[in-house]
N, C-alpha and C positions, 0 to 999 in steps of 0.2 A: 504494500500500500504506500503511496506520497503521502510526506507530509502534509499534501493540503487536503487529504483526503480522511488523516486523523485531527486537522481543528477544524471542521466543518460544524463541529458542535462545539467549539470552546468560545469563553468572551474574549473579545477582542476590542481594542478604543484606540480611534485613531482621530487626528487635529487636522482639517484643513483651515487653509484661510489664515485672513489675517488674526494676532490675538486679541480674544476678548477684552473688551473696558471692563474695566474692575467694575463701574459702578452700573455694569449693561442688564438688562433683562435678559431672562431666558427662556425659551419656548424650546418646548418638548415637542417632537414630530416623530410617531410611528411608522416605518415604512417596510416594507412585505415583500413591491414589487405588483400588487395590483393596479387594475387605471385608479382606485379611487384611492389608494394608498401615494399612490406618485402625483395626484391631483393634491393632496395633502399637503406632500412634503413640498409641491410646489408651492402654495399657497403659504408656509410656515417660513420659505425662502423669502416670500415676501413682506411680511411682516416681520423678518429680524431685519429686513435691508431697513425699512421703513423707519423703523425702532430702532436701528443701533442694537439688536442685541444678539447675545447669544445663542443660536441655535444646536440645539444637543437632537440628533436624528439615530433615533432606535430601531435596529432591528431584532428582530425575536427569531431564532433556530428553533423549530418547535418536531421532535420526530412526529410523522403521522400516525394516525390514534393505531393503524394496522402493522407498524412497525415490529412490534415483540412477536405478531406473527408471521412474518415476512420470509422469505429465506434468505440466507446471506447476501447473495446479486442485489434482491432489490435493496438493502441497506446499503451497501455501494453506490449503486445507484442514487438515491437519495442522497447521501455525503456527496457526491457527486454535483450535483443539481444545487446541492444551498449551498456549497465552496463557489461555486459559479455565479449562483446567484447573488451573494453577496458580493464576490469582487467586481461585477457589472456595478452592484447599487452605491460601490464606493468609489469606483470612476466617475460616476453621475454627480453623488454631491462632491467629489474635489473639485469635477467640471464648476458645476452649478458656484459653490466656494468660491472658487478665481475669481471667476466672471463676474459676480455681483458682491464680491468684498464681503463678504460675510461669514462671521468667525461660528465655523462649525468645529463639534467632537461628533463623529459616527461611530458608535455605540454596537458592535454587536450581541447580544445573548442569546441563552438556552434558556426555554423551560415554557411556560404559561404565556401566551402572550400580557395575557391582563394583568396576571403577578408582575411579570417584567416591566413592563410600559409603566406600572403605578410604582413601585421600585424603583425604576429610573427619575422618575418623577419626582420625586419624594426626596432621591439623593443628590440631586442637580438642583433642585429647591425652584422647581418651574414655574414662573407666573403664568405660564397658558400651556395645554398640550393638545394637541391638534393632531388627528387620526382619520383616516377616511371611512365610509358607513360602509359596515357589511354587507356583502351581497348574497348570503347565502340565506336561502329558505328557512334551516332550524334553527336562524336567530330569533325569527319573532318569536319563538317558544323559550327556550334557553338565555335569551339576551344576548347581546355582539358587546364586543371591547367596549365597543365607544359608549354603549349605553353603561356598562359596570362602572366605567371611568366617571363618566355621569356623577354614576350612584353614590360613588366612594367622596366626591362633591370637596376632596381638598384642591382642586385648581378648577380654571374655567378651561371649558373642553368645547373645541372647534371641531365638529363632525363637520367633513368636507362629503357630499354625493359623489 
């Protein structure tokens, strides 16, 4: 196996941009890689440019709920697919960082999405966190991130469509 094939699942935190102002805001941006996720992060791009502040942009490694039964390939596979996937979505925000001078940390982790994102939040001391609206069917039953973020009501939450 490659190395980038065993952190596929580990946290990782990396600095684009210029450094943060000490006395800057900071928005929390959850990002996946779906369109409403990258509508998100776009929109969070815009308001730290606006603001002057810090944007801290999370991602969540989450194994899929059929993992434990998988057989080996498809775990490969998958480590596969989110080493990929996140080294695209950290090209994107250093892009995005250059371009419009905006002091990012890209954030990756494992686990929960929701634990994560509210975690991340919590320990970056976010005045806004901003996520895009689920699009899957068994949210309106179970609830989506964006609504628990909601619920959990310590910062103001920007659900992007």
């Amino acid at each position: 196996m490659s190395a980038g094939l065993n952190n596929a699942f580990e946290s990782t935190v990396d600095c684009f941009g210029p450094a943060p102002r000490p006395s800057s805001r900071t928005i929390m941006a959850g990002m996946d890689g779906t369109d409403t996720a990258m509508r998100a992060a776009a929109a969070a791009f815009g308001l730290a440019r606006r603001q002057e502040a810090h944007l801290v942009v999370t991602f969540v490694a989450c194994h899929s709920s059929l993992a434990a039964l998988s057989p080996a390939a498809a775990s490969v596979f998958e480590h596969e697919t989110t080493a990929r996937l996140h080294a695209e979505l950290s090209d994107q925000v250093r892009s995005f960082a250059e371009e419009l001078d905006v002091p990012v940390t890209f954030v990756k982790a494992f686990g929960d999405p929701y634990t994560v994102l509210r975690d991340s939040a919590d320990q970056c001391q976010a005045d806004m966190v901003v996520v895009g609206a689920s699009q899957q069917a068994g949210h309106r039953f179970a609830g989506s991130v964006a609504t628990r973020l909601i619920r959990s009501g310590h910062w103001p939450v920007l659900v992007v469509p």
